[in-house]
ZAMARGU-4260 file (C-alpha; in steps of 0.2 Angstrom, whole numbers, plus 5000, padded with zeros to 4 digits):
<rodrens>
0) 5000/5000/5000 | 5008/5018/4996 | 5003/5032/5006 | 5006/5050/5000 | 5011/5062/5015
5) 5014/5081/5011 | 5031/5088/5017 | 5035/5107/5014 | 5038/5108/4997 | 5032/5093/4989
10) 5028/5074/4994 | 5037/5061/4998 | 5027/5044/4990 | 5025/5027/5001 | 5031/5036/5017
15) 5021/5035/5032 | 5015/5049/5045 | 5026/5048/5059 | 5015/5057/5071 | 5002/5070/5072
20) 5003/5085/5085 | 4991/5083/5099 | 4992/5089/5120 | 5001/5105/5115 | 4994/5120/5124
25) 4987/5134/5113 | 4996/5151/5113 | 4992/5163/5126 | 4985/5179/5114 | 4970/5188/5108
30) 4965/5190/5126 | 4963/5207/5139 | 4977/5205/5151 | 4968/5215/5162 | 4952/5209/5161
35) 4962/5191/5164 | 4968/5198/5181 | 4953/5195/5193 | 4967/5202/5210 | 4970/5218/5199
40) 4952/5222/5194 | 4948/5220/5211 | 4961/5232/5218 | 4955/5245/5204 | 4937/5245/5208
45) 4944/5245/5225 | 4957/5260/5224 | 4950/5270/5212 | 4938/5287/5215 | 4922/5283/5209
50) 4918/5297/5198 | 4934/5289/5185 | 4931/5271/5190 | 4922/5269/5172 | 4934/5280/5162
55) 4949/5270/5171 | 4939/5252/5167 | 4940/5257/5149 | 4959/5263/5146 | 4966/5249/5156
60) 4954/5235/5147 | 4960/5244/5131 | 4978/5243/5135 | 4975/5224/5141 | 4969/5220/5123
65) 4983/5228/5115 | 4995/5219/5128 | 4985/5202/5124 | 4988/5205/5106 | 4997/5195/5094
70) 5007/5207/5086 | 5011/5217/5102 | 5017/5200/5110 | 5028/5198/5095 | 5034/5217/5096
75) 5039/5212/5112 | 5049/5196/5108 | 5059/5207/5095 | 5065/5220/5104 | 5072/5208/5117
80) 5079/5199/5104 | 5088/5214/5096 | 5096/5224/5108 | 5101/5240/5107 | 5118/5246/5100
85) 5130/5261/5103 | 5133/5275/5089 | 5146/5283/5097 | 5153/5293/5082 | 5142/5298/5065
90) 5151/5292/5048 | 5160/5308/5047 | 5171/5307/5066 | 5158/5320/5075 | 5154/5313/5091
95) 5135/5309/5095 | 5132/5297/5108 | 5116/5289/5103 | 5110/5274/5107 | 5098/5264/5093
100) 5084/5253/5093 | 5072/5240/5084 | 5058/5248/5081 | 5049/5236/5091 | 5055/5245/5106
105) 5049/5262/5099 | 5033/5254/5096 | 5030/5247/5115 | 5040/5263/5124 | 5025/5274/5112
110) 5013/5264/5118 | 5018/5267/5135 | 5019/5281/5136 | 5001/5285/5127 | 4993/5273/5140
115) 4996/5288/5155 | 5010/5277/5162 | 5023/5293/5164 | 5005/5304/5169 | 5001/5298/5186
120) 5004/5316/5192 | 4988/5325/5182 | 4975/5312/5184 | 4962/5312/5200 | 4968/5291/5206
125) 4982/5293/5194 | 4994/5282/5203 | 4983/5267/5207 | 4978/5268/5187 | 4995/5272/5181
130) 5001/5255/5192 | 4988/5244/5184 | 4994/5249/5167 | 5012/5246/5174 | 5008/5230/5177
135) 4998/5225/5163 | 5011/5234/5151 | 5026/5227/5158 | 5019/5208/5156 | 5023/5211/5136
140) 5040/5216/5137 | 5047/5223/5157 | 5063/5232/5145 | 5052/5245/5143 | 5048/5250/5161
145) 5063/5255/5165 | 5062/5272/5154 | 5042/5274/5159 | 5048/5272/5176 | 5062/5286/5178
150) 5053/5299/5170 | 5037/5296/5179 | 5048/5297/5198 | 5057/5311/5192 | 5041/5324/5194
155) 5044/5322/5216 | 5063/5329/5212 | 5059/5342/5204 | 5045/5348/5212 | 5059/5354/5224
160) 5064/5367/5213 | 5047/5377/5208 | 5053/5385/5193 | 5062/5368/5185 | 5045/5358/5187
165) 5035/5371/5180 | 5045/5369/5164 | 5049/5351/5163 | 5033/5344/5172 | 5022/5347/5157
170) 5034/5339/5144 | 5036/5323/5157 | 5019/5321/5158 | 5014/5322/5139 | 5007/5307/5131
175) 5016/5309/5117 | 5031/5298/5114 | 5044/5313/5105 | 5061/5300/5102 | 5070/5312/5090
180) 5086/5321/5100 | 5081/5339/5100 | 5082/5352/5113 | 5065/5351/5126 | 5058/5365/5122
185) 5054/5360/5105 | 5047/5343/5108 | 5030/5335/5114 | 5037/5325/5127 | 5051/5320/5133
190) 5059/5305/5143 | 5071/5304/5158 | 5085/5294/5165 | 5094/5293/5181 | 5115/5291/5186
195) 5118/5289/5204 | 5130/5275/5205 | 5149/5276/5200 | 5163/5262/5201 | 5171/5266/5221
200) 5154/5269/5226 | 5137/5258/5221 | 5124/5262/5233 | 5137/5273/5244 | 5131/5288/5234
205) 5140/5299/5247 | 5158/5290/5240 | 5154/5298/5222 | 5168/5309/5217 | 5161/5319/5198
210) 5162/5336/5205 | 5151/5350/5199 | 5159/5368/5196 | 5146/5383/5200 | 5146/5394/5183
215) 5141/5414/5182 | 5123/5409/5179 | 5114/5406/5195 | 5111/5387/5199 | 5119/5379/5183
220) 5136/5370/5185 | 5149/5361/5175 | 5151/5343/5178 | 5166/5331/5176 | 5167/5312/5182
225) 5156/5297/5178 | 5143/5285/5181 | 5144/5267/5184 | 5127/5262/5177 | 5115/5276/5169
230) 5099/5271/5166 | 5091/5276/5150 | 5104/5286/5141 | 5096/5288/5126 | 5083/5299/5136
235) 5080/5318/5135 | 5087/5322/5152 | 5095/5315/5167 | 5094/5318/5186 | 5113/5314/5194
240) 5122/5316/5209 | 5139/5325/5210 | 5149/5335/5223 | 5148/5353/5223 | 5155/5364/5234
245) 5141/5363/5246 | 5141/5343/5244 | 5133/5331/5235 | 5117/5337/5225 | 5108/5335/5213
250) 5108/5341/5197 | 5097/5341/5181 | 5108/5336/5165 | 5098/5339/5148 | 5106/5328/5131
255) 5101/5344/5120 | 5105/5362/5127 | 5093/5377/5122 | 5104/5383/5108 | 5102/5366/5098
260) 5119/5359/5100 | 5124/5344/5110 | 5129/5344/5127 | 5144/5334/5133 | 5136/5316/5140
265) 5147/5303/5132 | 5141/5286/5132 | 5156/5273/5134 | 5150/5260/5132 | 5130/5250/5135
270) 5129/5235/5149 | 5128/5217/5143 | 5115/5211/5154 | 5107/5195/5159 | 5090/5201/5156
275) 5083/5218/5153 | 5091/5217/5136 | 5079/5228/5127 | 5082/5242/5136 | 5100/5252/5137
280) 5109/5253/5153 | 5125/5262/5149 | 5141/5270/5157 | 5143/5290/5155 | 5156/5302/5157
285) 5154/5319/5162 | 5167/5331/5153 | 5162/5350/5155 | 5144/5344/5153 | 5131/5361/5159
290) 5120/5355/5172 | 5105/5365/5184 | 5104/5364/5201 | 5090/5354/5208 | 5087/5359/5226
295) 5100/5366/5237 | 5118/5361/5239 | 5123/5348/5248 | 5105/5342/5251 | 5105/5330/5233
300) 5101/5311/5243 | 5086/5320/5252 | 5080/5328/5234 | 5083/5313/5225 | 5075/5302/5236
305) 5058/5307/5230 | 5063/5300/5215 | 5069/5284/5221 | 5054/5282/5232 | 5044/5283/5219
310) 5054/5272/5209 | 5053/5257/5222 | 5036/5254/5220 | 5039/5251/5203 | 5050/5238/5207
315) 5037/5230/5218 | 5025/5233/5204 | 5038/5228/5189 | 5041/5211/5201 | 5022/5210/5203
320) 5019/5210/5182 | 5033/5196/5181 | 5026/5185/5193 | 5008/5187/5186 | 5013/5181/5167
325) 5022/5168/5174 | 5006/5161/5185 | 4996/5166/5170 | 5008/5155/5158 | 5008/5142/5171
330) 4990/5138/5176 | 4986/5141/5156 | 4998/5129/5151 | 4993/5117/5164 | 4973/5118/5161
335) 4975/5111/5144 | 4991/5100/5145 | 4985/5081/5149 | 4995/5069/5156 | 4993/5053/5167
340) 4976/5052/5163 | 4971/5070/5165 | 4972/5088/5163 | 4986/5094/5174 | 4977/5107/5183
345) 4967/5093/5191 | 4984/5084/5197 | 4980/5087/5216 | 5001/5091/5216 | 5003/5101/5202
350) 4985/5109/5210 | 4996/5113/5227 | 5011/5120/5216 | 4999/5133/5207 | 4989/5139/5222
355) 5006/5143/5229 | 5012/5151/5216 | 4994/5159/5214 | 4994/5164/5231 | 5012/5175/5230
360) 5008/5183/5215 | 4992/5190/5221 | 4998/5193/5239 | 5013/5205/5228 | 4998/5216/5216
365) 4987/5219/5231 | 5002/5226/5242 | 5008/5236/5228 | 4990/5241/5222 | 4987/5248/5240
370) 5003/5257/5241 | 4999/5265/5224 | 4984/5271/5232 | 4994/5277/5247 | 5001/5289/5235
375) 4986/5295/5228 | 4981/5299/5247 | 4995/5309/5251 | 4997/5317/5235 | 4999/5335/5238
380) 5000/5347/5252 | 4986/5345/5260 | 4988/5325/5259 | 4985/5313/5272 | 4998/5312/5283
385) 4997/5296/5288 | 4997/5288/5271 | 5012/5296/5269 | 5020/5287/5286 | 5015/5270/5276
390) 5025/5274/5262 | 5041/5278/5272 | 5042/5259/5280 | 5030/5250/5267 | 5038/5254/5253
395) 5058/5249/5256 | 5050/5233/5265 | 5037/5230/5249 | 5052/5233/5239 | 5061/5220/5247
400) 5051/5207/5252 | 5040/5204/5233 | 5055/5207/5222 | 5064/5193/5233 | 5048/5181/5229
405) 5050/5184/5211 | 5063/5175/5206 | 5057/5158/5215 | 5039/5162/5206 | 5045/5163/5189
410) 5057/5148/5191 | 5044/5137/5199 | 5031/5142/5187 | 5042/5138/5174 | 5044/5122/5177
415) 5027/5121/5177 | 5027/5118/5158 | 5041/5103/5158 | 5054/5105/5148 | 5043/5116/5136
420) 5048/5132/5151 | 5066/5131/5147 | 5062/5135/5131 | 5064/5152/5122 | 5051/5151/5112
425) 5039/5149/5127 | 5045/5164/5134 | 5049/5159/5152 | 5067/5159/5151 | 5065/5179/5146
430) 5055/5183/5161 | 5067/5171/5171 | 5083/5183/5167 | 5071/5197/5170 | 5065/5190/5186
435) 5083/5195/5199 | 5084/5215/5192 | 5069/5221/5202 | 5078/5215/5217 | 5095/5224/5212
440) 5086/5239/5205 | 5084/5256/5216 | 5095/5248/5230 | 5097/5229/5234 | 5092/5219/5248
445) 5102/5223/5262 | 5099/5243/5258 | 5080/5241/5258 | 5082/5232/5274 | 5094/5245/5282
450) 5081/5258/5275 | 5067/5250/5285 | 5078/5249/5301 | 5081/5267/5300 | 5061/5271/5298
455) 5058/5260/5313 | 5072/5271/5325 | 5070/5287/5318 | 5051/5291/5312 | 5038/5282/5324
460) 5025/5289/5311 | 5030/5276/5301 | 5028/5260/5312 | 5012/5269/5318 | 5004/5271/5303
465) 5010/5252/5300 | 5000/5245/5314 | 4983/5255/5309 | 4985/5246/5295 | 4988/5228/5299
470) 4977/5234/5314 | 4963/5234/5302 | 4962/5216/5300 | 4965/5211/5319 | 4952/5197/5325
475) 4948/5190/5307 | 4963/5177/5307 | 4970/5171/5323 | 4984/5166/5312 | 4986/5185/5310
480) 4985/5190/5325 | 4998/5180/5333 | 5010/5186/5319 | 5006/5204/5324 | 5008/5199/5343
485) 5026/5189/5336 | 5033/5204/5326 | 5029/5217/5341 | 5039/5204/5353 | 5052/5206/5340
490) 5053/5222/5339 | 5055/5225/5356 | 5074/5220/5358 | 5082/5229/5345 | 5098/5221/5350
495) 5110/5217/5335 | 5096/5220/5324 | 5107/5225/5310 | 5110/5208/5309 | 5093/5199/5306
500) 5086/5215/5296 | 5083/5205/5284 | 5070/5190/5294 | 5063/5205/5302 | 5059/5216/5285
505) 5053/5200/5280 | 5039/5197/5293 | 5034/5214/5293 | 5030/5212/5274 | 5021/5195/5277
510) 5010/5201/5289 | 5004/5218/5280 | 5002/5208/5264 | 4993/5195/5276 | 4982/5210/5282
515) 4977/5215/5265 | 4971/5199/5258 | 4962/5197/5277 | 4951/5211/5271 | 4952/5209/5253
520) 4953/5193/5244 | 4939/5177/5247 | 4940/5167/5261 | 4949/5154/5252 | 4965/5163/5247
525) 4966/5172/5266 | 4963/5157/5272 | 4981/5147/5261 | 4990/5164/5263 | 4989/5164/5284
530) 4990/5145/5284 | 5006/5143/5276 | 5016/5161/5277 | 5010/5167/5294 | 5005/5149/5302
535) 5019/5141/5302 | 5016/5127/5289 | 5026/5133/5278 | 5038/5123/5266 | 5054/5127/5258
540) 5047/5122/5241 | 5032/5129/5232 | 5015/5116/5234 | 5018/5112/5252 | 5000/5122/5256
545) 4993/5111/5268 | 4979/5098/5259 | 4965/5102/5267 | 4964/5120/5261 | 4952/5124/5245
550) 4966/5125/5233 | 4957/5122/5218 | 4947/5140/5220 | 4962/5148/5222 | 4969/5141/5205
555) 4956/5145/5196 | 4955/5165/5204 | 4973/5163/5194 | 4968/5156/5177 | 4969/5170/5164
560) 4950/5170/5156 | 4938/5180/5152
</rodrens>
């Protein structure tokens, strides 16, 4: 008998099908990836004034469909894969510094920035809408975040200087993605970058040695020295640290100056990363380059601070976004995958490992949610104080303690999907490279942690505002409330408590994330969260929940549908 099978150009006569392509999961596109995210619709309805709740509804399920799409998803997968590249000198020897892209990045970084994801700062509830869009953004391509993210935290440094924020804020906040190089005042918008860090220093900031030399004109300076790692430095303007003769402050360093001509920012060379790779991380170097004055001398940590404040929560939300496509990958992949007889999702192991996974990613967007609404709250100079005591100790902790967790989700979740995870074309291993930056970003560990300590010695507020907010959940989980009664006995020998910062930022985190779902999330999620993070039956492993507990509600809060 001769069988005819069809093979890519032509046929090959008498040879037999070897196999047909069943049990392989369908792509995960075409859907609204916030729409898909019950935790984050919940924490919008819930944070969000309700005179825009419906004009916030429609943007972020707009951008959720662009994000779900299948083009946008391959926009992403491009610019990752096509990193970007240095042009330090044009064809004719001039020096120009530029840094260029695929346009797959100028496609996602325009979309960003149309979306109100550097516009937090002119909406009424703009920062719990411009984190949900964060989130849901930052699941196509996280590259991208970095740029959104500077020049949205650099409108709480300049606001220090009254007269630099009145011009600059306007362009920050546009909508309009300018990219050309041109001085501000002739684009739409423009985007920023940061420099703090230099090679003797890291996050010793103080150790920086690029000096700034007053000129004639009141509040501009002359810079020379370097940066270790600047983010951004393609962007349209940069806030940096250097020493003036006051001591270290901050200074505003524009690419373009007014008269059309280059300012010195030479870029030396661009970071080979791990991850992150669509976005440019560079080293600069500072020769004669004109700067302004951002606040007064010697005050440039305390002025830049609002910045980096600011830009923490983006960590905790960026860490947020990776762990909620990698739960969403996982328990897609596993509700049509079939194996020993049945779907996965219905293995009552694999069952454990997704609610546990489940649970930290949604204990991470509703922390981060809530602290994007603290923001809203204490927005302004007649905003709530306390709110404002929150950020100062929830945010370093926050910051901490979910960009930790991330790296474990995404690896776990990974392996979710077999060998299929490891994968590029799956697209775990990309968020898995992604996964540790977060953590390293804005300060690591042990400077969060050391952050935390210095809120809980020196500003009472803080740990005050704290407790009213854990305080809010006391008598619904007695597993809750014996982790607050725990964390105040801890607290009150602060004896070489440098030492275990980091366990004690680390229970301080649990129980307010433990708090929120209390109040928040259904029973059933509350219920896994204080059993295994606050009750002591927690395993070293993900799917170590104890059996008992209604895991498969959990899993499907998780499942992306609908």
């Amino acid at each position: 008998m001769r069988v005819t099978v069809a093979v890519p150009g032509g046929t090959f006569p008498g040879m037999a099908a070897t196999h047909e392509v069943t049990n392989q999961v369908p792509p995960l596109v075409g859907y609204d990836v916030y729409a898909a995210d019950r935790v984050l619709t919940e924490a919008v309805e819930r944070h969000v004034a309700p005179d825009v709740l419906d004009e916030a509804r429609g943007e972020l399920s707009g951008l959720g469909h662009t994000a779900g799409s299948a083009q946008v998803q391959e926009w992403g997968r491009l610019a990752n894969e096509n990193p970007p590249k240095l042009r330090t000198h044009d064809r004719y020897g001039n020096r120009i510094d530029e840094v260029e892209f695929h346009p797959s990045w100028h496609r996602l970084l325009g979309k960003g920035v149309s979306a109100g994801l550097t516009a937090a700062w002119t909406r009424p509830s703009g920062h719990v809408r411009r984190a949900a869009g964060f989130v849901v953004w930052t699941q196509v391509e996280a590259g991208n975040g970095c740029p959104l993210s500077m020049t949205h935290a650099a409108v709480p440094a300049l606001r220090t200087d009254p007269a630099l924020a009145a011009e600059w804020e306007p362009r920050l906040t546009s909508t309009i993605y300018d990219w050309d190089l041109r001085p501000a005042d002739r684009k739409a918008g423009v985007l920023f970058g940061m420099g703090m860090t230099e090679k003797q220093g890291g996050s010793d900031v103080r150790a920086n040695t690029t000096e700034a030399r007053p000129l004639a004109e009141d509040g501009t300076y002359e810079l020379r020295g370097h940066k270790w790692f600047c983010s951004a430095p393609m962007s349209d303007g940069f806030l940096v640290l250097a020493q003036a003769p006051g001591g270290l402050t901050c200074f505003l360093v524009p690419r373009m100056l007014a008269d059309g001509t280059r300012n010195v920012f030479r870029i030396l060379r661009l970071k080979d990363k791990l991850g992150n790779r669509s976005n440019a991380s560079g080293e600069v170097e500072f020769d004669g380059t004109w700067a302004r004055r951002v606040g007064d001398e010697g005050r440039g940590v305390r002025t830049i601070i609002e910045m980096v404040s600011v830009t923490r929560l983006d960590c905790a939300l960026g860490a947020a976004s990776l762990m909620r496509q990698a739960v969403a990958q996982a328990t897609h992949h596993c509700a049509y995958r079939e194996a020993f007889g049945g779907k996965l999702i219905d293995k009552p192991l694999m069952r454990n490992v997704l609610a546990d996974l489940a649970l930290e990613s949604e204990a991470a967007t509703t922390l981060a949610l809530r602290l994007a609404a603290a923001y809203d709250a204490a927005e302004g100079p007649d905003g709530d104080e306390g709110e404002r005591a929150l950020l100062r100790l929830a945010v370093p902790a926050a910051k901490y303690w979910v960009t930790k967790r991330c790296t474990a989700t995404v690896t776990e979740a990974s392996e979710c999907l077999g060998g299929n995870g490891y994968v590029e074309e799956s697209g775990m291993p990309r968020l898995l490279r992604e996964s540790p930056l977060n953590s390293i970003w804005e300060g690591a560990g042990n400077v969060q942690a050391l952050d935390v300590l210095r809120a809980l010695q020196r500003e009472p507020r803080a740990f005050d505002a704290y407790l009213r907010e854990v305080g809010r959940a006391r008598g619904a989980d007695h597993r809750l409330d014996g982790a607050i009664k725990n964390l105040l006995t801890e607290l009150a020998d602060l004896n070489g408590v440098e030492a275990r910062a980091r366990r004690l930022v680390e229970r301080l985190a649990l129980v307010l994330q433990g708090a929120l779902l209390v109040q928040y999330a259904p029973p059933a999620v509350a219920d896994a969260f204080c059993a295994s993070r606050l009750g002591g039956d927690w395993g070293a492993a993900f799917g170590t929940l104890p059996h008992t507990l209604d895991l498969g509600s959990v899993v499907e809060r998780a499942r992306p549908v609908g």
